[in-house]
Steps between C-alpha positions, in 0.01 A plus 500: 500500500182637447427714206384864496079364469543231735259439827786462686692782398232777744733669676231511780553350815112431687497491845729253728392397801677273768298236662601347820519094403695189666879585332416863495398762267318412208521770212159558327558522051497804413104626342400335133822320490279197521307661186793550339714154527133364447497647101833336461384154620518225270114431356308233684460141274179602315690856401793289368550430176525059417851371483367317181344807357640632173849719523376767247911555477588127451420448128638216251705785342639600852867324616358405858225345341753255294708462849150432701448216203861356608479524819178305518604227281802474667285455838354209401661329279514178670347191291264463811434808661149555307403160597593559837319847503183345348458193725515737772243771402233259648678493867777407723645178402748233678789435305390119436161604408677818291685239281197301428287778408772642243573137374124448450499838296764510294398511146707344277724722307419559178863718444758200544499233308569253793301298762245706709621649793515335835646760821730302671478591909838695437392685271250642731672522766720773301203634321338604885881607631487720185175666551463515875883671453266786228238484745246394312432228702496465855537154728355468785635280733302319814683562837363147630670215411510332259574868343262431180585811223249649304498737171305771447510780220622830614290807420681619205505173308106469604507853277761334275261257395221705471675739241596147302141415420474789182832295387371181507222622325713672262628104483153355439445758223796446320511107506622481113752750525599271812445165342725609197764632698521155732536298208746717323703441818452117570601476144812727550848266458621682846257440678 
């Protein structure tokens, strides 16, 4: 319902006027209606503000700030899914070529105290059902045989890992802090 200062609560009708057209008549809107649904229209792209601007309301102190955190982790909180997402920031991949690129890139980790790690073709084969199913990535399938799939990032994980950079740099800074904390864990009896 519109309220009391509304454009569309003018209580003014315009001028109506039938026109004679295939079906029918054709009733003209009523005078500055246009003008008036036209304030209420949603801002054109430049007007609008980033999705990945700053939510002056969304501080650490703030609850949906803690539940964002969650809910982001919880996202992607696959073993590979940053792998995944960083082998295909530089383009569509097949899935053969996909699992070379990640195997080629995989650092080893310095948080286990095991053997590097090696992604085993099931293991991305889930990792792509899980984020094609979060649609952050999208396949693409040829409708020629022999039906080759490719991977591409989605837009928001394109943005995803564009907002990631300040962390790894946050990462780079810290490297101690980070070096400690790796050891203290490799030398950990659980882990």
């Amino acid at each position: 319902m519109p309220e009391a200062n509304s454009p569309l609560n003018d209580t003014t009708r315009g001028d109506t006027t039938r026109g004679d057209t295939a079906r029918g008549t054709r009733r003209r809107p009523p005078r500055g209606l246009a003008s008036r649904l036209s304030a209420l229209r949603r801002p054109a792209p430049a007007e609008r503000p980033s999705p990945l601007a700053p939510d002056p309301e969304l501080s650490p102190g703030d609850e949906r700030y803690l539940q964002r955190v969650h809910d982001f982790l919880h996202l992607l909180n696959g073993e590979w899914d940053w792998d995944v997402l960083v082998a295909l920031s530089a383009g569509p991949l097949q899935y053969t070529e996909l699992l070379d690129t990640v195997r080629e890139r995989t650092p080893a980790s310095k948080w286990a105290a095991g053997p590097r790690r090696y992604l085993q073709e099931r293991a991305l084969s889930r990792t792509l059902q899980r984020l094609t199913g979060t649609e952050l990535v999208h396949r693409e399938r040829e409708v020629d045989f022999p039906y080759a799939a490719a991977y591409r990032l989605a837009p928001p994980a394109a943005a995803l890992l564009d907002v990631m950079t300040p962390a790894a740099e946050w990462a780079e800074a810290h490297s101690g802090l980070l070096g400690r904390a790796q050891e203290r864990r490799r030398r950990a009896p659980d882990a």
